[in-house]
N, C-alpha and C positions, 0 to 999 in steps of 0.2 A: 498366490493370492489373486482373485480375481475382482471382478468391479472396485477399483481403489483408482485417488488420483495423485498426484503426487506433488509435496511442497517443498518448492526448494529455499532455503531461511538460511538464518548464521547473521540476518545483516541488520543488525547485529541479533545476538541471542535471545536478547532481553523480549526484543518488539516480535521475535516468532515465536518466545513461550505465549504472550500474549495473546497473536492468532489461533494458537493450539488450545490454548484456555478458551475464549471464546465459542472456539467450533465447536468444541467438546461442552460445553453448557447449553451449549442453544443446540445440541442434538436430542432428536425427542427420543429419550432412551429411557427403558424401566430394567433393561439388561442388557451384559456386557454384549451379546452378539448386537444389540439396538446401534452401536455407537460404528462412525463410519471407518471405511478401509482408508486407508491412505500411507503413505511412503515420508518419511519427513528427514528432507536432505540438509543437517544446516550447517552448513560449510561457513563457518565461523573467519575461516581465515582468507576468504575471497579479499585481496586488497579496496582500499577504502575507495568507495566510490566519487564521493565529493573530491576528495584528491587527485584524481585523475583529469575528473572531468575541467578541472579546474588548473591543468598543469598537465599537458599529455609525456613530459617525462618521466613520471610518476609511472608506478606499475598500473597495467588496465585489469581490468577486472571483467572483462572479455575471455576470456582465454578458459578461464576459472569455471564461469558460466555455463561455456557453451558445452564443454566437459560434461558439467553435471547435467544438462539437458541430452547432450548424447548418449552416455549413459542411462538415464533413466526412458530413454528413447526406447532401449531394448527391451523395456519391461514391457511396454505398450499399458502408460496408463492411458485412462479416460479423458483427463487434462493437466495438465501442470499450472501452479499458479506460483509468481516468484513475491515473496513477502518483503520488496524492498523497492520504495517508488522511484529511488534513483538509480537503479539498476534496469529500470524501463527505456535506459539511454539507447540500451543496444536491444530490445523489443523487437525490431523489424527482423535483424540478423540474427535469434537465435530461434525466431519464428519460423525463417526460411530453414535452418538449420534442422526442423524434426516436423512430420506429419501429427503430433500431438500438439491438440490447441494449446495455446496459452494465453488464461486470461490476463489481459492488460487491466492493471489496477486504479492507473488513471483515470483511464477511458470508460471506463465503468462507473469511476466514482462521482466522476461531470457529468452521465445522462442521468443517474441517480437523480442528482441536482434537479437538474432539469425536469426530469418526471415528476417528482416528490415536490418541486417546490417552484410552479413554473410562475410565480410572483414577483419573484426575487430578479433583481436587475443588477445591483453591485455585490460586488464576492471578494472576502481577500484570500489569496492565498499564503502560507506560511509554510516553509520546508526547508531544507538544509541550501549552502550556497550551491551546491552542484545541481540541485531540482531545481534551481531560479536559474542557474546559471545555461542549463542544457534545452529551457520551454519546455519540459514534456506538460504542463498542466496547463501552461498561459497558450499553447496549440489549441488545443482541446476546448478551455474557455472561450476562446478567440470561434472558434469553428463552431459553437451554440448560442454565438451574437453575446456573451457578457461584457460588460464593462467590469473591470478588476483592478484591484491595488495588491501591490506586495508590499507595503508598510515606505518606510523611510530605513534607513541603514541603521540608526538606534534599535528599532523592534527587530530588524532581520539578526543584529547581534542576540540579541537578548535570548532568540529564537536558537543560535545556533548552540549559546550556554548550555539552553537546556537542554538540546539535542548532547551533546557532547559533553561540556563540563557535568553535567548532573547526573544524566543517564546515563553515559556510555561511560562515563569515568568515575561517576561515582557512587553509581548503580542505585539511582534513587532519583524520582518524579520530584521537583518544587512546584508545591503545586502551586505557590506563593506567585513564582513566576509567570509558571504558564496561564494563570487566571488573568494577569496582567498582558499577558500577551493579547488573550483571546480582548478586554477591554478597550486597549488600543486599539485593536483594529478595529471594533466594533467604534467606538466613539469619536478617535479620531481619524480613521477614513472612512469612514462613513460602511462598513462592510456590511451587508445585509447578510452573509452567512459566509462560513468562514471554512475554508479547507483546508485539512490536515493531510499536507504532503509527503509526511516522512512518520515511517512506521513506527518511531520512539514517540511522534506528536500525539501516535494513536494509544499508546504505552500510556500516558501521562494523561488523553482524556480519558482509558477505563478506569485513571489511578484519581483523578481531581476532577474528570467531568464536571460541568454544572450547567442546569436549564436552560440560567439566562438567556444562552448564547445557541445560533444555531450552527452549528458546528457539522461538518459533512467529513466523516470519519473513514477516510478510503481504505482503510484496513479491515474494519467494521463492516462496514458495505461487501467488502470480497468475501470474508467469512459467511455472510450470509448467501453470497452467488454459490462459492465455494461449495454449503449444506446444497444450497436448491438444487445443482446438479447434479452432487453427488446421489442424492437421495435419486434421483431423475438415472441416474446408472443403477441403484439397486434396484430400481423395480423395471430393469430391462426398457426404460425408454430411450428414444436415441437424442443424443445432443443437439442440438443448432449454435454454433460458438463462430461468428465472421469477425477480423478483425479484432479478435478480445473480447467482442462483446457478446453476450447470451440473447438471441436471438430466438 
């Protein structure tokens, strides 16, 4: 197969059917050949990432990674993109590890921000304890001049329920709660837009989205880099990808 890029997912299942749905909708296709190449790795059993990062005696999730990035190295796709924002702990290191870009989903989804919505001054962010716990989002915010909340420990809980108790365990979006999440941060820290740090949060805004709120959907956002350079490899142009970012 040639011009294809390659996803590596599993973390968990749920949130890379997700990206797969997504990319596959929003491709402009009237026939099967229309729709894009791609490799879809999802290594469901890469150890948990919060776990780790949160307890290095815990199994790392490193090891697992760089594997599937070595591996699909051989194939020489276009770009690789990893569909799990807490696994961008080790981003530098599996960077170095293959001359295939890879786009960083972070760092994408904060110029986003910043392009799309250069108004906005306070932001919360919302994502499992190992993405609050490791910075990769509060770096990033931090390095575009934001001022940011990550809630109080009540909302961070509530946040990781529904990562975990609802989705990951019980295979099913509340959207009851996630709309309370998104409220909270909105009303009571004053968040002017709200980022979705962890790929189930992206799970759960295709499943109960709502207007209200401006909500900055890093999953969402990648899917659409994801189409625009794919499309940018089928019609033989060449990439510009520094640091993650599409350039």
């Amino acid at each position: 197969m040639r011009d294809f890029f390659t996803v590596i997912g599993g973390m968990g299942t749920a949130a890379t059917e997700s990206y797969i749905r997504l990319l596959n909708q929003r491709t402009p296709a009237t026939k099967d050949q229309d729709f894009l190449n791609y490799i879809l790795v999802n290594h469901a059993t890469v150890p948990d990432r919060t776990n780790y990062i949160l307890d290095h005696q815990q199994p790392s999730f490193y090891p697992d990674l760089l594997e599937d990035i070595q591996q699909q190295s051989l194939l020489k796709p276009a770009f690789m993109v990893i569909i799990c924002n807490t696994a961008h702990y080790f981003y530098d290191e599996l960077q170095k590890a293959t001359s295939v870009p890879l786009l960083h989903m972070p760092r994408i989804a904060i110029t986003h921000l910043k392009t799309h919505y250069p108004q906005i001054q306070r932001v919360g962010l919302i994502a499992t304890q190992g993405t609050l716990a490791d910075g990769i989002y509060e770096q990033e915010l931090r390095a575009q001049g934001y001022d940011y909340t990550l809630g109080d420990q009540a909302l961070q809980d509530e946040v990781m329920r529904l990562i975990y108790d609802d989705i990951k365990i019980k295979g099913q979006v509340n959207a009851q709660r996630y709309q309370q999440i998104l409220q909270r941060m909105q009303t009571d820290f004053g968040a002017e837009a709200i980022v979705l740090g962890c790929t189930e949060l992206s799970l759960a805004e295709e499943k109960a989205g709502h207007q209200e709120y401006c909500v900055i959907d890093a999953q969402s956002i990648i899917v659409d880099k994801s189409l625009e350079l794919a499309l940018k490899v089928r019609a033989g142009k060449n990439l510009t990808i520094n640091h993650g970012l599409v350039q």
